[in-house]
C-alpha positions in Angstrom: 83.8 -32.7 29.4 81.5 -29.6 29.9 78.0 -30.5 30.0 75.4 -29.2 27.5 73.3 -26.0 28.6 69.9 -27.5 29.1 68.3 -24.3 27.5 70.5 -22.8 24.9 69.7 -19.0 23.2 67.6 -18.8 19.9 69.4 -17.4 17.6 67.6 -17.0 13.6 69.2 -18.9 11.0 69.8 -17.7 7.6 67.0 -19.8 6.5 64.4 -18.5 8.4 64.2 -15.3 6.8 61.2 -14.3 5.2 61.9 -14.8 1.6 63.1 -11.8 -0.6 62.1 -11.2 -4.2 64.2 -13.4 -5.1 62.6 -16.1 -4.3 58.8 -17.1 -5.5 56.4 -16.0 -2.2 54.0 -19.0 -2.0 51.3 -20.6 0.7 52.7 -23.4 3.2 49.6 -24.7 4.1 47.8 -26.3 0.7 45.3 -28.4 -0.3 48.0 -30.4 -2.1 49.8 -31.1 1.1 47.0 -31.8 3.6 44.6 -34.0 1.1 45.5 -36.9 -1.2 42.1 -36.3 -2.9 42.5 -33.2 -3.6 45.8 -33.7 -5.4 44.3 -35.9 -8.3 41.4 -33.4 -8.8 42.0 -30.6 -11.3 38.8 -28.6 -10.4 37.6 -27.9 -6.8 34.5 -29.7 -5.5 31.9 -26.9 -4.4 31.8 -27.8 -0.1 28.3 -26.5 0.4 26.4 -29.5 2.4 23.1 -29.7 1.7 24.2 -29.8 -2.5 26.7 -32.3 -1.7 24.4 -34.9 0.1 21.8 -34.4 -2.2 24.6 -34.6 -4.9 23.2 -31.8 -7.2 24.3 -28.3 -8.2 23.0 -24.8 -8.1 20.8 -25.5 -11.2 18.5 -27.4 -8.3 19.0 -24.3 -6.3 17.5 -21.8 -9.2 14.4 -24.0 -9.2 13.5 -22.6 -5.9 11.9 -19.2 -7.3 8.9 -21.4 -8.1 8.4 -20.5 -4.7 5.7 -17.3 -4.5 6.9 -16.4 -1.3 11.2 -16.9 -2.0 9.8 -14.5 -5.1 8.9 -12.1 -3.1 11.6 -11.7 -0.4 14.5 -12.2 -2.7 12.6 -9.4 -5.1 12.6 -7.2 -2.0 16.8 -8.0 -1.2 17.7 -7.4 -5.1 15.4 -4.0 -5.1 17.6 -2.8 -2.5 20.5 -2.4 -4.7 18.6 -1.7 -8.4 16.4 0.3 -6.8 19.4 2.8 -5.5 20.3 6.2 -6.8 24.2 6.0 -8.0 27.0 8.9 -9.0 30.4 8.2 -10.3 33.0 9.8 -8.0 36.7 11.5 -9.8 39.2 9.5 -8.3 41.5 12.7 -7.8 40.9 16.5 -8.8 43.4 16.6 -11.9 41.5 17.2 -15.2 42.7 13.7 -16.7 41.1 11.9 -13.9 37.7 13.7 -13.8 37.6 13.3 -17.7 38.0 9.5 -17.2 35.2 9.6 -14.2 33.1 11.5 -16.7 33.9 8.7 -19.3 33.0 6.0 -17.3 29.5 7.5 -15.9 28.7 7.5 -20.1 29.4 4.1 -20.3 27.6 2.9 -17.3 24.6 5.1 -18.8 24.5 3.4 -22.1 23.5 0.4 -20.6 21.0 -0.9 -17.7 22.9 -0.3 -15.1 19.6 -2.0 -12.3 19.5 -5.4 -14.6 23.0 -5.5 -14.3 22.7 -4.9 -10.5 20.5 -7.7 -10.3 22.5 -10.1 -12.0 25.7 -9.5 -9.6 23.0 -10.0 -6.8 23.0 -13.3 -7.9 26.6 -14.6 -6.2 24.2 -13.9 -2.7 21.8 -16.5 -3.9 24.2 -19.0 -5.4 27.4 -17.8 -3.7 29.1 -16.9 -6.9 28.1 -15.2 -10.2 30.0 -14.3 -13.3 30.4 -11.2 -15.3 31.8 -11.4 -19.0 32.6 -7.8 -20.3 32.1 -7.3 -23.6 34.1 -4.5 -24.5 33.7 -2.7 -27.8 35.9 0.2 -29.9 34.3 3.2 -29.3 36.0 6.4 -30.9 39.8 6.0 -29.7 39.2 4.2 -26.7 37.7 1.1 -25.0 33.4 1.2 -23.5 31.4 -1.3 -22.9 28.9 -3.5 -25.0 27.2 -5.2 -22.6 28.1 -6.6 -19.0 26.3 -9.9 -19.3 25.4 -12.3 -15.9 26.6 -16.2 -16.9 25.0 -19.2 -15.2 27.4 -20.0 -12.5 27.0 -23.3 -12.8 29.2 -22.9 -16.3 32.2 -22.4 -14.5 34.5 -23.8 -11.5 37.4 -23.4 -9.5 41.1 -24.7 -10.0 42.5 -25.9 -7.1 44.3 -22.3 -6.6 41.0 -20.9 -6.1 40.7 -19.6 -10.3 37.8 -18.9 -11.8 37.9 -21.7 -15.1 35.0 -22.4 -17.2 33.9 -26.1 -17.6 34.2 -28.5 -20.8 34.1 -31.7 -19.3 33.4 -33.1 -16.2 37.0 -33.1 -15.2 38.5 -30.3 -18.3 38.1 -26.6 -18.1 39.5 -23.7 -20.2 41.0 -20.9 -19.2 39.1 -17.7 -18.8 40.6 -14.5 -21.2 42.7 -12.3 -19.2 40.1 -9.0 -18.1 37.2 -10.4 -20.1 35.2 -12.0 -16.6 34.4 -10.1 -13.4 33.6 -12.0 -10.5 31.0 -11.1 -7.5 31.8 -13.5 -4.7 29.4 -13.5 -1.0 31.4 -14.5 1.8 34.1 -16.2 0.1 37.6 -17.7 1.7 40.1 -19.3 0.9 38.6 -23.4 1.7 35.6 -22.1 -0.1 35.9 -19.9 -3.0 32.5 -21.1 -4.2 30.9 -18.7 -1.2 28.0 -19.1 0.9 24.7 -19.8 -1.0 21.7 -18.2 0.6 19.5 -20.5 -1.6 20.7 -23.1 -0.2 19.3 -22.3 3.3 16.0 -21.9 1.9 16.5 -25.4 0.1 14.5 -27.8 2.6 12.0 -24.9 4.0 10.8 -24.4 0.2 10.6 -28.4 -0.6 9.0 -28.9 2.9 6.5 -26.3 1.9 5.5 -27.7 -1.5 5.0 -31.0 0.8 3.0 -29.2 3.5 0.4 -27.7 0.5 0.3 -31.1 -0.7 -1.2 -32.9 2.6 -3.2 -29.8 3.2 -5.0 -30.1 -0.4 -5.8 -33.9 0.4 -6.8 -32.7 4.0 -9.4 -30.4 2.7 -10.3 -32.6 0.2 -11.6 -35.2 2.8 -12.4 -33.0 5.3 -13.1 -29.1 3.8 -16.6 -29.6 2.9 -19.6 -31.5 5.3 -19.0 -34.9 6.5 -21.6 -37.5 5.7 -22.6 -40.7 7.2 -25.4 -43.0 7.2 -27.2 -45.9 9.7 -28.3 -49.0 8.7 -30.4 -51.2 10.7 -28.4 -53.9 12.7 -29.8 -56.6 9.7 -29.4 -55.1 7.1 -27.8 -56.7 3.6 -24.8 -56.4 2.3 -26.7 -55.1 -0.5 -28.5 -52.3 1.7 -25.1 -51.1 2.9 -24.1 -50.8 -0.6 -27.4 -48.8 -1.8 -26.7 -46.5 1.2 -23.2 -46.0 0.4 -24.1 -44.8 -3.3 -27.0 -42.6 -1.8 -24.0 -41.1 0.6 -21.5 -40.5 -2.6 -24.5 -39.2 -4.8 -25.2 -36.7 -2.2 -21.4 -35.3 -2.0 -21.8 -35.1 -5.8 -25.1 -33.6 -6.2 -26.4 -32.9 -3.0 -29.9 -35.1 -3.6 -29.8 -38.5 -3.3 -32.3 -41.5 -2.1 -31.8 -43.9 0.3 -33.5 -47.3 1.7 -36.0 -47.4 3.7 -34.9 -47.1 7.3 -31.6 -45.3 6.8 -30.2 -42.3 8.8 -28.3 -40.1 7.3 -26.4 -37.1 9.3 -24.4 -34.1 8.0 -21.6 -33.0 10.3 -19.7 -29.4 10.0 -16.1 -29.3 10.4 -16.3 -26.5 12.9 -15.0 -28.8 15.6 -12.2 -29.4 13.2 -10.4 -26.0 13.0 -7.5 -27.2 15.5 -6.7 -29.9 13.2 -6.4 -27.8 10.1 -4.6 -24.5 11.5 -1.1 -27.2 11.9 -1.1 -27.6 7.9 -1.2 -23.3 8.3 1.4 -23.1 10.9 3.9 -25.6 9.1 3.6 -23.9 6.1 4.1 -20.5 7.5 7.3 -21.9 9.9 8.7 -22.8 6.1 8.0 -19.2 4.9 9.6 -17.5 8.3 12.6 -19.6 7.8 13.1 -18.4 4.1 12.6 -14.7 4.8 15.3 -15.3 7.9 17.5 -16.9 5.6 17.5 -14.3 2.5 16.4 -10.8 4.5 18.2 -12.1 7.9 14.7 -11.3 10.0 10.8 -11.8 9.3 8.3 -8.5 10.8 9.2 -6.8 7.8 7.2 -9.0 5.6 5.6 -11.3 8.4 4.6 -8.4 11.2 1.1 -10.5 11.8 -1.7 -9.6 14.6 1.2 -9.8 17.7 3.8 -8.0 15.7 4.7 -4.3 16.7 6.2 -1.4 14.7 9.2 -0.8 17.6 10.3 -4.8 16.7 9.7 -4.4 13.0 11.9 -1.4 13.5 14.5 -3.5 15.2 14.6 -6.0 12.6 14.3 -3.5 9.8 17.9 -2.5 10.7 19.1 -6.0 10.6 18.1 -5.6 6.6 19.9 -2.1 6.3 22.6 -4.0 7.5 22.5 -6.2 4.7 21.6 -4.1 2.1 24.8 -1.5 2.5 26.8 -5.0 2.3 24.9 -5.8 -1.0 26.0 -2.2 -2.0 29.9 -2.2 -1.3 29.7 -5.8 -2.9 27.8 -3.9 -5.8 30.5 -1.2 -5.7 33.4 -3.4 -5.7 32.3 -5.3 -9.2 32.0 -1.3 -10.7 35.2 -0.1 -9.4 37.2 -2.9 -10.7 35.3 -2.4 -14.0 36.2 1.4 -13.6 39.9 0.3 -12.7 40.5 -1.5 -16.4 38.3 1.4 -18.2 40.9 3.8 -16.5 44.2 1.9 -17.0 43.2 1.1 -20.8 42.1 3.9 -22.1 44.1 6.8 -19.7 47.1 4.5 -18.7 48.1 3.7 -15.2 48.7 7.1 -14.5 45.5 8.3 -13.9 43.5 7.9 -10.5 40.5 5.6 -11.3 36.8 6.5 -10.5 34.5 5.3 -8.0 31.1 3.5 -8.1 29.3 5.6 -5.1 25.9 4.8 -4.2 23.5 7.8 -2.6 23.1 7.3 1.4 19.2 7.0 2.4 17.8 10.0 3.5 16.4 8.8 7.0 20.2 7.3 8.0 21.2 10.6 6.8 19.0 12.9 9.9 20.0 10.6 12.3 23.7 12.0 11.5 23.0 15.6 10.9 21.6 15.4 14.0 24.3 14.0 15.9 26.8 16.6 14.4 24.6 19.7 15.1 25.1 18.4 18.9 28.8 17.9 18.6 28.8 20.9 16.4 27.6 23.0 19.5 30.4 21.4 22.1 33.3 22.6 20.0 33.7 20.1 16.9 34.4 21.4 13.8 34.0 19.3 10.4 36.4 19.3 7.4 35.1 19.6 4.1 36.3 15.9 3.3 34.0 14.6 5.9 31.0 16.6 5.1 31.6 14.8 1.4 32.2 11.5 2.5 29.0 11.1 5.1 27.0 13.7 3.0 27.8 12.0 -0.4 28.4 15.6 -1.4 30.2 16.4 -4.5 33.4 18.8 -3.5 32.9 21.6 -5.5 29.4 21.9 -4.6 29.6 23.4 -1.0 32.8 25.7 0.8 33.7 26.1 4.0 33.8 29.7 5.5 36.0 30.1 8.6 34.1 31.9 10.9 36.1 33.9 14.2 33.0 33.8 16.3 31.9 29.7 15.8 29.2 29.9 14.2 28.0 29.5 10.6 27.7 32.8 9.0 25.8 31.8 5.6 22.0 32.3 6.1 21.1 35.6 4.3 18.7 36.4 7.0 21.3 36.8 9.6 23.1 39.3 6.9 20.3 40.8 6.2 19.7 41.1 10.3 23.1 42.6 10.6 22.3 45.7 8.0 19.3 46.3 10.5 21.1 47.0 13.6 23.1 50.1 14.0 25.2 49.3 16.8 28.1 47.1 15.6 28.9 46.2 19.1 25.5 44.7 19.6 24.7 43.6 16.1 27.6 41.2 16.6 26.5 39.6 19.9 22.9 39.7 17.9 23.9 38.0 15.1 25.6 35.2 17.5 22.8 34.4 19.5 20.6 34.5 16.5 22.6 32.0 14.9 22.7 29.8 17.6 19.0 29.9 17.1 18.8 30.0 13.9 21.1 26.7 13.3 18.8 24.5 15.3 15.9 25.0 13.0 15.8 23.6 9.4 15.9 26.4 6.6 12.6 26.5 5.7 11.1 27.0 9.2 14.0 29.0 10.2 13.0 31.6 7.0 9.9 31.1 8.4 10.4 32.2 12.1 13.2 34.7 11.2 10.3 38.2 10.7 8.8 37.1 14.5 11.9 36.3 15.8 14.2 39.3 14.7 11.2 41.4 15.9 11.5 40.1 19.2 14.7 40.4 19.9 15.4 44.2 18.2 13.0 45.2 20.6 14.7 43.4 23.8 18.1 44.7 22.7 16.9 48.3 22.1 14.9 48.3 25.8 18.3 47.3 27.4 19.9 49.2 25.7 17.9 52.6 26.4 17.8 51.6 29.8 21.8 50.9 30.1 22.6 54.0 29.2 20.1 56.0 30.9 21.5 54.5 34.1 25.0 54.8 32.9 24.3 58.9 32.5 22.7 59.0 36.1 25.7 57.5 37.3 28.3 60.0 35.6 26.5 62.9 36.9 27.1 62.1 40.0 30.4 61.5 39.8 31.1 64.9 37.7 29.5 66.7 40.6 31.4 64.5 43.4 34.7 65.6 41.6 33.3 69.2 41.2 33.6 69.2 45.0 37.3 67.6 45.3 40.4 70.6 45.6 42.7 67.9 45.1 43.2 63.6 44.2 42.8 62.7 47.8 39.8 64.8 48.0 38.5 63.2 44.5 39.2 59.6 45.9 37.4 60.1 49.0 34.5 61.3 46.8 34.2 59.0 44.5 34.0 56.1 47.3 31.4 57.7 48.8 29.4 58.2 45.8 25.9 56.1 45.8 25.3 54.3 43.2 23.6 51.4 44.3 20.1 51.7 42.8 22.0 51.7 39.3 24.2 48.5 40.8 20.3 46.8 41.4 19.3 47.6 38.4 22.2 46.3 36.0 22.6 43.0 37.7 18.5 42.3 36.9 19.3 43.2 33.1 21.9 40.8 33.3 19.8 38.4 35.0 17.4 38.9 32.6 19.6 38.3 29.4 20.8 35.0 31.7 16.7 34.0 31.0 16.4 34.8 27.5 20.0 32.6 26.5 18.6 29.9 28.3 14.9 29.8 26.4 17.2 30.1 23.1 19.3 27.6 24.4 16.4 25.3 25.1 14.7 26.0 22.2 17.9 25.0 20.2 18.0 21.7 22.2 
């Protein structure tokens, strides 16, 4: 009897295919099959922790804008994205799909496009937020009536993450087919419901209202002068009493009269400071956490006396950071908007538009100034790129190929080229001019271009005078060396001993001297 290999090939069975279109493609790992619960529940419970133990819903989390200070920060985060300049990008170059770009851009116009920003801002707050459509005939095809923001808390999920809008406590209703968009912040699969930045700033804001509450009694008691009164070691009950109205009186009304041999003393709360600065400090820890929680850092709205503007700098990134994500979230609610605007009233032939927001100006310099360097090392960029990091429109710019490297589009450099009769030098001219002149911005560039060109059409014409003054010298004296010569070996022997070493000198210091001028362009470009 042979024995049994102890380690036998793998070999793939039939059944461990992938499955074909055939057969329905569905998830292995679900809900169904690793929780009982979850199986008898028709709508998914939202996981966020602090709701659940509390055992409320977002509608506690909306009553956190009470806060003055949530108000502000979260006005700051939403102004962000309302506050940003937008364009409507063709989503190719044939006429069909820049007429339905140019459609949609009408439709978004019609309406206010900033409110509705604000409202999709609000699945950042509550990690969710619902967008019915109403669409409306207009003409032979489909626009929009409104895009309205619903209260999230009107709608659930099924247990196959499905946006469902609630009837009961356990009953939902399906939601009509293209009629809802949905703005989700950091959603996944266990959680459709998203992250809730409002719920973060949950206990900071209640623990604030708390800490105003204890400071008001504190100041209360102990704001104003402290009273208190002596009484002789024998006195009545009665006597302690008169002095005690005397002491109220006085808090009251300032005057007051009190028994005969009673002390009374008023005592500042100056020595008291310490004591009422923690009330100050808990209530700003509260605030810090809530701007951490909704901008993601605090200098911006917190710098103080110790702050600095190289950390407020730092941390000013951190909200750039968020801001483009609030943007691209933003976009993406738009461009599925723009996706059903295109397929109903073009068909699915036609390329939809794009939501685009305009790129800040100051993260714009930082980039123009990195390609200008990469620019002078060789790199070239393609009009595509200039578009997309530019958020240039294609048919507003071209490209000219230029055989000597440099840009060739400045009219000052053409109109330097029509000065300068030489062609041989006007081109080398016109180079190093545009090295110079593409370091510079245009204006100061136009500026600079009358002192500059001076300059350097007198340099050019010096070398030039004195390059061919030597250059004459020098044939001379070879004409009269061959003059001399009967025959080529004659000539040859001439020529060699022909001086010309003054003229040597003196065209290796003009090319030392055009060595100096490139550099001072060079580090004038740099």
């Amino acid at each position: 009897m042979n024995k049994r290999r102890k380690y036998e090939k793998w070999v793939p069975k039939e059944q461990t295919r992938p499955e074909t279109s055939e057969h329905k493609v569905d998830h292995f790992a679900t809900r169904e099959r690793a929780n009982d619960f979850i199986r008898l529940m028709r709508m998914l419970p939202d996981p966020d922790p602090i709701l659940r133990k509390m055992g409320k819903g977002i509608s506690a989390l909306k009553e956190l804008l009470t806060d003055s200070h949530l108000e502000s920060v979260w006005g700051i985060r939403c102004s962000t994205v309302s506050g940003s300049d937008w364009f409507i990008k063709p989503g190719a170059d044939d006429t069909r799909s820049i007429e339905a770009a140019k459609s949609f851009e009408d439709e978004l116009r019609r309406l206010d496009v900033p409110h509705i920003m604000e409202e999709m801002m609000q699945a950042v707050a509550y990690g969710y937020q619902p967008m019915e459509t109403l669409w409306t005939p207009r003409g032979t095809q489909w626009g929009f009536k409104d895009i309205v923001g619903k209260p999230p808390e009107w709608f659930d999920f099924t247990k196959d993450n499905e946006l469902v809008f609630k009837t009961g406590v356990n009953s939902y209703e399906n939601l009509p087919e293209n009629r809802f968009l949905l703005i989700q912040h950091r959603d996944s699969y266990d959680n459709p419901h998203g992250v809730k930045v409002f719920s973060k700033c949950f206990w900071p804001a209640t623990f604030k209202k708390n800490g105003f509450r204890w400071w008001t009694v504190f100041v209360e008691k102990y704001g104003g002068a402290f009273l208190y009164g002596k009484y002789p070691s024998n006195a009545s009950e009665k006597f302690k009493g008169e002095l005690l109205d005397a002491l109220e009186q006085m808090i009251a009304d300032a005057v007051a009269i009190v028994p005969e041999g009673s002390e009374i003393t008023i005592d500042s709360m100056a020595n008291k400071g310490g004591i009422s600065s923690v009330h100050k400090e808990y209530i700003d820890s509260a605030n810090a956490e809530m701007s951490k929680a909704t901008l993601g850092q605090t200098l911006t709205t917190e710098v103080g006396a110790v702050g600095s503007y190289a950390a407020s700098q730092t941390h000013n990134l951190v909200r750039q950071d968020l801001a483009a994500a609030d943007r691209r979230r933003t976009s993406e609610g738009f461009n599925r908007l723009s996706d059903l605007h295109a397929f109903y009233n073009y068909g699915p032939d036609v390329s939809p538009s794009r939501f685009c927001f305009v790129k800040d100006e100051d993260l714009q310099s930082p980039r123009a100034d990195r390609d200008v360097k990469l620019y002078s090392l060789g790199w070239r960029p393609t009009k595509t790129y200039i578009a997309r990091e530019y958020d240039m429109q294609d048919n507003d710019f071209e490209i000219q190929e230029q055989s000597d490297g440099f840009f060739n589009t400045a009219a000052s450099v053409q109109a330097f080229e029509k000065a300068e009769p030489d062609q041989l030098l006007k081109k080398k001219k016109a180079n190093i001019f545009q090295r110079f002149l593409f370091s510079r911005s245009a204006k100061k560039a136009e500026k600079a271009y009358t002192k500059d060109s001076a300059m350097m059409n007198e340099f050019a014409h010096t070398l030039i005078k004195e390059e061919q003054d030597d250059t004459n010298a020098e044939i001379e004296q070879f004409v009269d060396a061959l003059g001399m010569a009967g025959n080529y070996t004659d000539a040859f022997e001439a020529l060699l001993k022909t001086d010309v070493s003054d003229h040597t000198a003196r065209h290796a210091g003009r090319i030392e001297n055009i060595r100096y001028v490139a550099s001072q362009l060079g580090a004038r470009r740099g």
